[in-house]
C-alpha positions as CSV (number, residue, x, y, z in Angstrom):
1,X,86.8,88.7,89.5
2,X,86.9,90.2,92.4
3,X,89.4,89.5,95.5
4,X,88.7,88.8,98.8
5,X,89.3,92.0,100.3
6,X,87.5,93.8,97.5
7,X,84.6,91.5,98.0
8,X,84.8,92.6,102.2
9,X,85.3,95.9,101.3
10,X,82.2,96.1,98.9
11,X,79.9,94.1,101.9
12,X,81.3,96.6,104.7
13,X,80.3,99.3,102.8
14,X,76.9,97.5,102.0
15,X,76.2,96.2,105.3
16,X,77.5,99.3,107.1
17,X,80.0,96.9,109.3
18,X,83.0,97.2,110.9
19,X,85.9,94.6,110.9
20,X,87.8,94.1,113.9
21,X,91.2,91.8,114.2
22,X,92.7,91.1,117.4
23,X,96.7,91.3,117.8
24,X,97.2,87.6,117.4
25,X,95.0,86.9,114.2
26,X,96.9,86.6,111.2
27,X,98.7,88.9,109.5
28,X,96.1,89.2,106.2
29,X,93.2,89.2,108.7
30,X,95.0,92.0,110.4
31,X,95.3,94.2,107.3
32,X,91.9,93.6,106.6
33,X,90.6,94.9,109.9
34,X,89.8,98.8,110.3
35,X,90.6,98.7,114.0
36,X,93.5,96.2,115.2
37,X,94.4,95.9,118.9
38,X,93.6,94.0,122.1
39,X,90.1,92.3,122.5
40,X,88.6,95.1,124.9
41,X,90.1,98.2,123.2
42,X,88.6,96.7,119.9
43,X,85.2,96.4,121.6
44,X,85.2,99.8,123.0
45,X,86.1,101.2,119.7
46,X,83.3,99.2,117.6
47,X,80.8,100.8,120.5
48,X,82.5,104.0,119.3
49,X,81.3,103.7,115.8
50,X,77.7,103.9,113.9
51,X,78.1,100.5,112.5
52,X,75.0,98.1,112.5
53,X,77.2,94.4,112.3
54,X,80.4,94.2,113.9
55,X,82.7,91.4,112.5
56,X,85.1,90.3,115.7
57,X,88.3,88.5,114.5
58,X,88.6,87.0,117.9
59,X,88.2,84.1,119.9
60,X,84.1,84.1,121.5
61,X,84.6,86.0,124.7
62,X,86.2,88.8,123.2
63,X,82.8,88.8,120.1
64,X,80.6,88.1,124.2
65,X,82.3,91.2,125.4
66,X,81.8,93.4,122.1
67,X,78.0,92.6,122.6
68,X,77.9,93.6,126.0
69,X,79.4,96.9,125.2
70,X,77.3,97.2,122.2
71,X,73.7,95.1,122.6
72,X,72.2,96.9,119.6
73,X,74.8,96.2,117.2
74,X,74.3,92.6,115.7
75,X,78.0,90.7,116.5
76,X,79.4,88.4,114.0
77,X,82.2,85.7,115.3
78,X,84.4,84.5,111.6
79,X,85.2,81.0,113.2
80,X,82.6,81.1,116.6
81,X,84.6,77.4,117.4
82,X,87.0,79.7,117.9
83,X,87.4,79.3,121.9
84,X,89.9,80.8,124.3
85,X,91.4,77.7,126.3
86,X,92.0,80.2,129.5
87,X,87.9,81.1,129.5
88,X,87.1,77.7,129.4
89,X,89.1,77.3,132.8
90,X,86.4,79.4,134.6
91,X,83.0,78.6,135.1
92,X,80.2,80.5,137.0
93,X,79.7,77.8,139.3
94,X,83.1,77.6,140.3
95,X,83.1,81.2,140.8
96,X,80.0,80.7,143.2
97,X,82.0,77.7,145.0
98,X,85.0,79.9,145.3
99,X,82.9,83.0,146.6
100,X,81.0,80.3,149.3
101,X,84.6,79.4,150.7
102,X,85.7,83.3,150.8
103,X,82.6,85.6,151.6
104,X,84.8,88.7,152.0
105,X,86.5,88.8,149.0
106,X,85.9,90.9,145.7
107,X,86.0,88.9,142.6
108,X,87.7,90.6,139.7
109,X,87.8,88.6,136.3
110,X,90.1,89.5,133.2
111,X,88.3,90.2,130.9
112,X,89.4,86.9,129.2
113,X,86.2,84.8,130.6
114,X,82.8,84.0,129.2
115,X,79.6,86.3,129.5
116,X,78.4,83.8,131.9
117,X,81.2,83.9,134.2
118,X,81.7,87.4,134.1
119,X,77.9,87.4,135.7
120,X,79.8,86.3,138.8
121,X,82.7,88.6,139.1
122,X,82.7,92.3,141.2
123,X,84.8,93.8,139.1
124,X,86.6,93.1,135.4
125,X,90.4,93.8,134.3
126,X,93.0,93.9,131.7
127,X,96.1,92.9,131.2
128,X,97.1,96.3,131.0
129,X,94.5,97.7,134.2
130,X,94.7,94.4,135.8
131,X,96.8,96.7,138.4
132,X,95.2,99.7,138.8
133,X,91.4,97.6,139.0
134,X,93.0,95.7,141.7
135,X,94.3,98.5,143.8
136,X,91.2,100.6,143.0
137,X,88.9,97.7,144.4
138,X,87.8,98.9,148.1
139,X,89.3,95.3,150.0
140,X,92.6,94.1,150.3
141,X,91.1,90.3,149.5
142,X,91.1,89.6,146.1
143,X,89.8,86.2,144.1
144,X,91.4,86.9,140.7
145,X,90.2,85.1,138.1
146,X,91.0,83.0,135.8
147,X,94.9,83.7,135.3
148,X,96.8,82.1,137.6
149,X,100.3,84.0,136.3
150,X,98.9,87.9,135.8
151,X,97.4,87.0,139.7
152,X,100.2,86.1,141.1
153,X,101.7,89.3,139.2
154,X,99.3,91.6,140.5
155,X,99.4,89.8,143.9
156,X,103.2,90.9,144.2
157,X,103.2,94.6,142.8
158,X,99.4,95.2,145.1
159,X,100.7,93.5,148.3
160,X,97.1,92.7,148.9
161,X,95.7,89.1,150.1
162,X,94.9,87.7,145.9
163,X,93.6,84.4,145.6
164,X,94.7,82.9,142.8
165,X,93.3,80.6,140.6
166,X,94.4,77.8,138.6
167,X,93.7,79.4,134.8
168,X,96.2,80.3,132.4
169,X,96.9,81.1,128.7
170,X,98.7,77.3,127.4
171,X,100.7,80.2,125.1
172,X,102.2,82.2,127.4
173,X,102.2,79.2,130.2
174,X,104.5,77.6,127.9
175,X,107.1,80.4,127.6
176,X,110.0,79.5,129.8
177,X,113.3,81.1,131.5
178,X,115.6,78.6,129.4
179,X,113.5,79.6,125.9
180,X,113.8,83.3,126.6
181,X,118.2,82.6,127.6
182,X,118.7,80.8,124.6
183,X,117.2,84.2,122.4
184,X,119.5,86.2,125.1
185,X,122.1,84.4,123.8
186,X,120.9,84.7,120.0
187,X,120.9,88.9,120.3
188,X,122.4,90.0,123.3
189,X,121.5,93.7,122.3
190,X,118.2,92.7,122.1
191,X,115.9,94.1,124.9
192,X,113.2,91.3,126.4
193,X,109.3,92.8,126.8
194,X,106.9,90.2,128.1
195,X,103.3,90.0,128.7
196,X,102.0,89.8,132.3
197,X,99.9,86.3,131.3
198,X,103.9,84.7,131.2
199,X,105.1,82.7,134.5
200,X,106.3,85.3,137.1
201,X,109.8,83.8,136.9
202,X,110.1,85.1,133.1
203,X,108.5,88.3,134.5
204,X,111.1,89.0,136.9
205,X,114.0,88.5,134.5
206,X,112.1,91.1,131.4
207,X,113.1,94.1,131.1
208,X,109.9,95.8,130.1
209,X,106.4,94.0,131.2
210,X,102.8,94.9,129.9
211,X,100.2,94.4,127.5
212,X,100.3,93.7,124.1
213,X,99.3,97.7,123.8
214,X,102.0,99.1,126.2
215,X,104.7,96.5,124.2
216,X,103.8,98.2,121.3
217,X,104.3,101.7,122.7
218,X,107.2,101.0,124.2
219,X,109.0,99.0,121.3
220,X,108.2,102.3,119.1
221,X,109.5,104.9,121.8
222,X,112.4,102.8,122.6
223,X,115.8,104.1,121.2
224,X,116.6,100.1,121.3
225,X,116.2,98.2,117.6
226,X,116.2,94.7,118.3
227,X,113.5,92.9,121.0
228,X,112.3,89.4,122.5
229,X,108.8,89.3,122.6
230,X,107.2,87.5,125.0
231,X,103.7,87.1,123.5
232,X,101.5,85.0,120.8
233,X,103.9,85.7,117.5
234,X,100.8,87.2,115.3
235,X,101.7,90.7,117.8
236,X,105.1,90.2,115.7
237,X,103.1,91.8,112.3
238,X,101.7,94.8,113.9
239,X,105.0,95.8,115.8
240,X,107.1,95.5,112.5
241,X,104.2,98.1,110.5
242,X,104.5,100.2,113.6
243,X,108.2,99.9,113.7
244,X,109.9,100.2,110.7
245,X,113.8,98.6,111.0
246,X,113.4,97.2,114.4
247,X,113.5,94.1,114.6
248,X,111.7,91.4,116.9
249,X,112.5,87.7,117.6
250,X,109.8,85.6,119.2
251,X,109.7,82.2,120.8
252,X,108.5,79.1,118.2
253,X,106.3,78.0,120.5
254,X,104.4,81.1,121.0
255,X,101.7,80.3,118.6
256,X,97.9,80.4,118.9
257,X,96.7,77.9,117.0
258,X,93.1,79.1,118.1
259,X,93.5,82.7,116.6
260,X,95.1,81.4,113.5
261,X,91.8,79.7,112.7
262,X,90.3,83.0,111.4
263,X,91.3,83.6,107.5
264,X,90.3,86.5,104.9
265,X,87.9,83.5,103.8
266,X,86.2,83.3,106.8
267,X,85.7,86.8,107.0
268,X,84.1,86.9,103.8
269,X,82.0,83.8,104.5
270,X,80.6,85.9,107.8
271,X,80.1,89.3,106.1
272,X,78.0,87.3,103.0
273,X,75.9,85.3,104.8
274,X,76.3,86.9,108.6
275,X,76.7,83.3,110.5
276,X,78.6,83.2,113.7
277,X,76.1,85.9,115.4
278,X,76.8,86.2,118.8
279,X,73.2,85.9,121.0
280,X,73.3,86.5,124.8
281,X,70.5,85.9,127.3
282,X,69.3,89.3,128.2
283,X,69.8,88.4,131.7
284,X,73.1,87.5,131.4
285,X,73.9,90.4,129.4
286,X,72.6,93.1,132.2
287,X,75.0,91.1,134.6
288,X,78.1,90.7,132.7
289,X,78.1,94.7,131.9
290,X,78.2,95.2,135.7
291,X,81.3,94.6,136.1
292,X,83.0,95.8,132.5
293,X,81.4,98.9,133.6
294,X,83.0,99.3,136.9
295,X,86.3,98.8,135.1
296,X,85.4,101.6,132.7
297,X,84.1,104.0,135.3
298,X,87.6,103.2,137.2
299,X,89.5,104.0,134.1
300,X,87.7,107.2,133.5
């Protein structure tokens, strides 16, 4: 009989699709995957392909923003209750609200929010553009949305006038200045890189900050061996394949019980019978690439 990934192989090949597996999945979804990475990187590289299904290891905005980049490709979700707690924290009405209150400002959105929300943003962002969209944007006010932490970030290295809102990742809310000490303390040698979605006070006291793709590039250029990551712990699997005898220590707490919902089973289950199929309003869909598209063109 058959395993798992002999059964997904045989269907990908079949159904001419393409697997994709976020950083924080877990580590047997990952090596299933043929592209791993951050949710709009993966996106941008399923557009890339000729694939007809696209099977998004993800929590639903990341599968919302693969079909915005790619509306003739049919968009599969593994575990579609698979939500991001942050994107629920971000509605389009509350957007409208917030833009009622603050006329002048330019709303840009990480990327980390639902089609329909994104239908009321200017402008989208990364963690690792969140900078460069921000200081590209034409006005010095900003509403960022929804993360209150890579705001308040972005607020300090831009120096422009960002209105932050009250959204944030319960993962890398929950890292803390005491939790990252107490690894200090563990490996002194070790060097601490930390995502821009931890509080600003664990920011300041990193020695590296950025994405989960600029951790990676930095861990593997770094002459250093041992690191604190300051992420989701599934990152912790791709760093060690890209970094052979470094070694990387992680918080307990930094754990995504969302992401982990997504198994080689799942996968399976989707490819076989293609559930989970992510369905936008057309509407909607026109709207929301607005603003992924003005990131893009900023980008280049």
């Amino acid at each position: 009989m058959q395993s798992v990934a002999q059964q997904i192989a045989a269907l990908k090949k079949e159904k001419n699709a393409v697997i994709l597996a976020h950083n924080y999945t877990l580590p047997e979804v990952q090596d299933l995957a043929d592209f791993v990475g951050d949710s709009l990187g993966l996106s941008r590289e399923a557009a890339a392909t000729d694939a007809d299904i696209i099977v998004f290891c993800g929590v639903s905005f990341m599968g919302e923003t693969a079909k915005i980049l790619s509306p003739g490709k049919k968009v599969l979700l593994p575990e579609p209750e698979a939500k991001c707690a942050m994107a629920a924290m971000c509605s389009a009405e509350q957007i409208r609200q917030v833009k009622a209150r603050y006329p002048d400002a330019t709303v840009v959105g990480y990327v980390n929010t639902s089609a329909e929300t994104k239908t009321e943003v200017d402008y989208c962002c990364t963690s690792a553009n969140a900078l460069n969209v921000v200081n590209a944007v034409p006005n010095d006010r900003i509403i960022f949305v929804p993360d209150y932490n890579l705001g308040k970030y972005v607020r300090e290295k831009s120096g422009k006038d960002v209105i932050l809102w009250s959204g944030f990742c319960p993962v890398h809310q929950g890292v803390t200045v005491r939790q990252m000490q107490e690894l200090k303390n563990a490996h002194p040698d070790a060097e601490v890189v930390a995502h821009p979605e931890c509080r600003l006070d664990v920011l300041n006291m990193a020695d590296f900050v950025g994405s989960t793709e600029a951790i990676l590039k930095h861990c593997a250029a770094s002459d250093r061996n041992e690191f604190i990551v300051l992420t989701e712990m599934g990152m912790g699997h791709r760093l060690g394949k890209a970094c052979p005898g470094k070694k990387f220590y992680f918080t307990q707490q930094s754990l995504c019980m969302t992401m982990k919902m997504i198994s080689p089973e799942s996968v399976l289950d989707c490819l076989v019978n293609e559930t989970g199929e992510i369905v936008l309003d057309g509407d909607v869909q026109e709207r929301a690439y607005v603003p992924v598209k003005r990131m893009t063109d900023i980008l280049g």
